[in-house]
N, C-alpha and C positions, 0 to 999 in steps of 0.2 A: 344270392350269388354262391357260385359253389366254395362248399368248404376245402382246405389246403387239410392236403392232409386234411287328477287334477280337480278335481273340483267343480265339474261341469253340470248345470243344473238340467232337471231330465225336460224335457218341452212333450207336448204333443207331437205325436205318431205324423208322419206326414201322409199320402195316399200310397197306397200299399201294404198300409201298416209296419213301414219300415220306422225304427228308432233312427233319430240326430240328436247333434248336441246345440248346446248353447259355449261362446268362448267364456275360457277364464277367467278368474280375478287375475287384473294383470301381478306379473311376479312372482306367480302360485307356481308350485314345481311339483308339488303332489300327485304321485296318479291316482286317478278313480276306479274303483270298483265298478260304476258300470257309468257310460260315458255315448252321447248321443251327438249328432253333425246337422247344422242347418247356414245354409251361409256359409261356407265356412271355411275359416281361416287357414293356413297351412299348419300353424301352430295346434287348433284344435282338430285337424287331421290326423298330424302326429299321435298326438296322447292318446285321442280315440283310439286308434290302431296301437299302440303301447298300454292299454288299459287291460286291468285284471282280469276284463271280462272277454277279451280276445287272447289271454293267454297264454301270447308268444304266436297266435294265428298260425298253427299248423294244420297241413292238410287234411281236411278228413274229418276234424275233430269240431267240437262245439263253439272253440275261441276260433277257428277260421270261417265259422258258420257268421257267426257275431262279427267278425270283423269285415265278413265280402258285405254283411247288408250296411254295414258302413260305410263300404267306398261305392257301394250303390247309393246310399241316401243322398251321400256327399254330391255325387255327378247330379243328383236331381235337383240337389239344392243350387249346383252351376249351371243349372240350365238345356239339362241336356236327357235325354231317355233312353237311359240304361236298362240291356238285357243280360241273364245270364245266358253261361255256356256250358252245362253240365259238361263235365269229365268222370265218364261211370266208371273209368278204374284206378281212381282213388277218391272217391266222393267228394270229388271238389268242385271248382266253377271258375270258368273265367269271369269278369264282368266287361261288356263291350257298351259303348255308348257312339256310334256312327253322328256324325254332325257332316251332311250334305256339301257337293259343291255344286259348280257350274256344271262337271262332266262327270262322268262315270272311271275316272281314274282318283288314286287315293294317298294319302300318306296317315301311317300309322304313329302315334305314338304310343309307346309301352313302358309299363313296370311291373314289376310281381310284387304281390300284395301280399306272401305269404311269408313265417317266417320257422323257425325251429320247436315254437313251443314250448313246454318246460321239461325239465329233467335234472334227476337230481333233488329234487325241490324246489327248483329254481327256474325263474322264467326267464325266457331271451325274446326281450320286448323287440329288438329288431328296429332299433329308431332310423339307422343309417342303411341296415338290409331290412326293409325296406319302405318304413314307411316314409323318411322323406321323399323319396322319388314320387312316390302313389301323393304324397302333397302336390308335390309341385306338377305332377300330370292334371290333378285335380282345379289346380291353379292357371294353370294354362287351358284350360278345358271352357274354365268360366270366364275366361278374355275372347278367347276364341267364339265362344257360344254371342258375347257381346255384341262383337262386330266379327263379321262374318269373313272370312279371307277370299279372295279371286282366288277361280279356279278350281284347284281338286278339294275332293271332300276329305277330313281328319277322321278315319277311326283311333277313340281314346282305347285301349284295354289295357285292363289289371288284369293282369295271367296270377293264375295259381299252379299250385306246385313247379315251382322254381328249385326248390334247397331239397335235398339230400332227405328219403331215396329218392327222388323223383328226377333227380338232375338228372338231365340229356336220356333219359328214356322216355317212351313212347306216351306214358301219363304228365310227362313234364308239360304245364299249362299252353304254353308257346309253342309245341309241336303239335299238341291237340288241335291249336287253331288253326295249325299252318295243314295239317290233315284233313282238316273239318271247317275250310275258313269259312266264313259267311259272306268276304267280297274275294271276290278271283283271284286270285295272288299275281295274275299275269296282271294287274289290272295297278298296281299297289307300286309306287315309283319312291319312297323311301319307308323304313322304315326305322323310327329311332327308338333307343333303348335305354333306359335309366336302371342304374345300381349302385348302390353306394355312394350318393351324389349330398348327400348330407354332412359332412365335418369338413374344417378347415384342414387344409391338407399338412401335416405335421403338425397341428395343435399352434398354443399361443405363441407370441413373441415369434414367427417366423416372415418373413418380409412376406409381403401383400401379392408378391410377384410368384411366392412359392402357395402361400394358405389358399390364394384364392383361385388356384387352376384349377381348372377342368378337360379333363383328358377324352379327346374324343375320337375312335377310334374306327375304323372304315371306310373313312370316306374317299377312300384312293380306290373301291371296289366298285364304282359305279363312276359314270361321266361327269365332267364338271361339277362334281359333288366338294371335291376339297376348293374349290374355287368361289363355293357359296361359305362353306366354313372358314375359308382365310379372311373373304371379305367381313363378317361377321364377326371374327373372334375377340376382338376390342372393342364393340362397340357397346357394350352393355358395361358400366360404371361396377365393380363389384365383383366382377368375375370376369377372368382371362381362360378360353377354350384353346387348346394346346393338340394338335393334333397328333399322333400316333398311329403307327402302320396296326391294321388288326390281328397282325401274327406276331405281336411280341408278345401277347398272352396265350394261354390253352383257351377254347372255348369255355365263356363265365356266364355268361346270362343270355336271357331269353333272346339274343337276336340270332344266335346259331341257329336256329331252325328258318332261319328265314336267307340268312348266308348260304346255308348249304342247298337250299334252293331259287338260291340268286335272282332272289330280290335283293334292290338295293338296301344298303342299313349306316346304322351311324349308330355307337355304342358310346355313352356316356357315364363318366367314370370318375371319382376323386380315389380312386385304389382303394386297397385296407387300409383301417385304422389301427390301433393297438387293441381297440373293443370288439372288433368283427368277428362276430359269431362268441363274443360272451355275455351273460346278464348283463355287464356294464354298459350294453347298448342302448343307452337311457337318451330318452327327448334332452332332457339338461346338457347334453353333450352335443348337439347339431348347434351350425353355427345358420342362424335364420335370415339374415342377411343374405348368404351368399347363395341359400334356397333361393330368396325372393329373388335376386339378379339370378340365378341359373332360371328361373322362369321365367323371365322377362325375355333372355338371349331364346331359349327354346321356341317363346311364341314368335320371334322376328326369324327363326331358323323356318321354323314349321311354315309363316307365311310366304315366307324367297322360297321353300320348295313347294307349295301348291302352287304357284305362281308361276314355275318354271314354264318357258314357251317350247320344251319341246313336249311333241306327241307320247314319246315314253321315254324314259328315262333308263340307260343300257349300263345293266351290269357289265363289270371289269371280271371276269373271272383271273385273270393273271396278272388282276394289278397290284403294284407291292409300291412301298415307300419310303423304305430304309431312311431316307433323310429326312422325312416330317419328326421320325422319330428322335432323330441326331438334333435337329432344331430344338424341339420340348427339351432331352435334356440340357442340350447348350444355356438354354433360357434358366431352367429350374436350379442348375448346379452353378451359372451366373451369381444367381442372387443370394446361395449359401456359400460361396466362396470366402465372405470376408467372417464366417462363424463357425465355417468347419474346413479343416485342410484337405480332407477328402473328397469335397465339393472339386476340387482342383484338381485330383486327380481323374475322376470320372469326367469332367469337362475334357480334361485333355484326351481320355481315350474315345471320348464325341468327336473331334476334328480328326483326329487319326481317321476312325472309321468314313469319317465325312469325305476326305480324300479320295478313297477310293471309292464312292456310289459310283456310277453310271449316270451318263445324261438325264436318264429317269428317274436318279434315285434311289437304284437298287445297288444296295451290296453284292459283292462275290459270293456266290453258295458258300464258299470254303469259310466266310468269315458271317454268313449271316445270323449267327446265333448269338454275339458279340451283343447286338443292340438289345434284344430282352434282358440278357444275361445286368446291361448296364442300369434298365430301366428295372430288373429286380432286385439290385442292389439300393438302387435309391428308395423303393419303395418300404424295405426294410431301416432304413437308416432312418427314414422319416416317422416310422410307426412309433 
């Protein structure tokens, strides 16, 4: 995401000669020095790609080389046959693994697998940017791959070069594909996008109503899209999905290249943490739980959209939501009211602005800057 401003024993090679791991002792918080994937767990996803021997997995460099045949071994280990995507102009790679449907239309799922590297002397192992997401894709990969969903086919990809220089230029992983795809893009009826989807949202002792959102953003930009995410947003134990208009943020992760060529998308989010983008972005810090439910709601999202009965699924170019946004924080600032007085204030400037949507749900231009401005406030307060 753009910047603002263990103990694994080593197994046999599987074909390819690609390295996996073995999981943990449970308990172990250690990272290893060098770390392999087979089976494998979201936990031993994680540390793999947070190991000494990926880095901080930056573009280009030897720990992003070590770390793409990771989330390679990993997808082979879920069942699935993973290729890469060279990007010659930063010698990196996407890794894509296509899992079939019934037709020749598709939904994507994405995360970027890359992350800062080191500097300073210091590594940014990238637990929450981004290796839970690349778990929980991996997670979802290997249920999918199980039992097979009606309908359209899933392309998985782990995009590389995601993070800074690479954000929103032409080697950024996600627009290489989107330049270079390997299925039509006209062809591609959602695409969803994971970043930062690892910590409880403001840490401990925060009601279950706040820790355990998940912010999901765009789906007001294509037809009956928010109408599959409302239906869905409670129904997985563990995690509550919160919808949000996609222009309360600047473009963050890999779905802008897919936005801006209107395909449909859906952008999954728990915000910054207080650790985002420093060394302290350590596994010991994701809360696993709320991984395993945000992948359980993903594969029931992913199967209600291959399943969708229409022929194609039609981008919204002018659609906006000002009030999905007004609801998330009505909800979030809800449940902090009786712990912070603040919480009351920004709840009340939610109804204010709620007042005046529009039938649709859109704000006044004169006032539509009001709803980020509120949702960046919270998101600071919580860090």
């Amino acid at each position: 995401m753009r910047a603002d401003g263990s103990g694994l024993r080593k197994r046999a090679e599987p074909r390819g000669g690609t390295p996996h791991f073995d999981h943990p002792a449970a308990g172990r918080v250690a990272l290893a020095a060098e770390v392999v994937i087979s089976s494998p767990t979201m936990d031993a996803v994680v540390r793999a790609l947070c190991s000494d021997r990926c880095a901080g997995r930056a573009t280009g460099s030897p720990g992003g080389s070590a770390a793409r045949a990771e989330v390679v071994a990993a997808l082979r280990g879920a069942g699935l046959d993973p290729f890469e995507q060279p990007i010659p102009s930063c010698n990196g790679a996407n890794v894509l693994a296509p899992f079939r449907g019934d037709d020749d239309r598709w939904v994507i799922v994405a995360a970027h697998y890359d992350d800062l590297g080191r500097a300073g002397g210091q590594t940014y192992r990238g637990a929450d940017d981004n290796a839970a997401a690349v778990a929980i894709l991996i997670d979802v990969a290997s249920t999918i791959a199980r039992t097979r969903p009606k309908g359209r086919g899933v392309l998985f990809a782990a995009f590389d070069a995601e993070e800074p220089p690479y954000f929103l230029s032409d080697s950024m992983g996600s627009e290489y594909f989107a330049r270079h795809p390997t299925i039509p893009l006209d062809k591609v009826d959602m695409m969803l996008c994971m970043d930062l989807v690892g910590h409880a949202i403001g840490g401990a002792g925060l009601p279950e109503a706040v820790a355990k959102s998940v912010f999901a953003l765009g789906a007001e930009r294509s037809d009956g899209t928010a109408a599959v995410v409302d239906e869905l947003a409670s129904a997985v134990p563990g995690v509550q999905i919160r919808r949000a208009d996609a222009e309360i943020v600047p473009p963050l992760s890999d779905y802008h290249a897919f936005w801006r060529r209107e395909v449909p998308f859906l952008f999954l989010t728990n915000g910054r943490s207080s650790r985002y983008h420093t060394p302290q972005d350590t596994p010991e810090h994701l809360d696993y739980a709320k991984m395993a439910a945000t992948a359980r709601w993903i594969e029931r999202f992913v199967r209600a959209a291959c399943d969708r009965p229409e022929r194609r699924v039609a981008f919204r170019a002018s659609g906006r939501d000002d009030a999905s946004t007004l609801r998330s924080v009505d909800a979030i600032t809800g449940a902090l009211e009786a712990l912070d007085p603040r919480a009351s204030l920004a709840r009340g400037m939610a109804a204010e602005l709620m007042k005046v949507c529009d039938a649709e749900g859109r704000l006044p231009e004169a006032r539509r800057e009001e709803a980020p401005a509120l949702i960046a406030m919270i998101e600071r307060a919580l860090q």
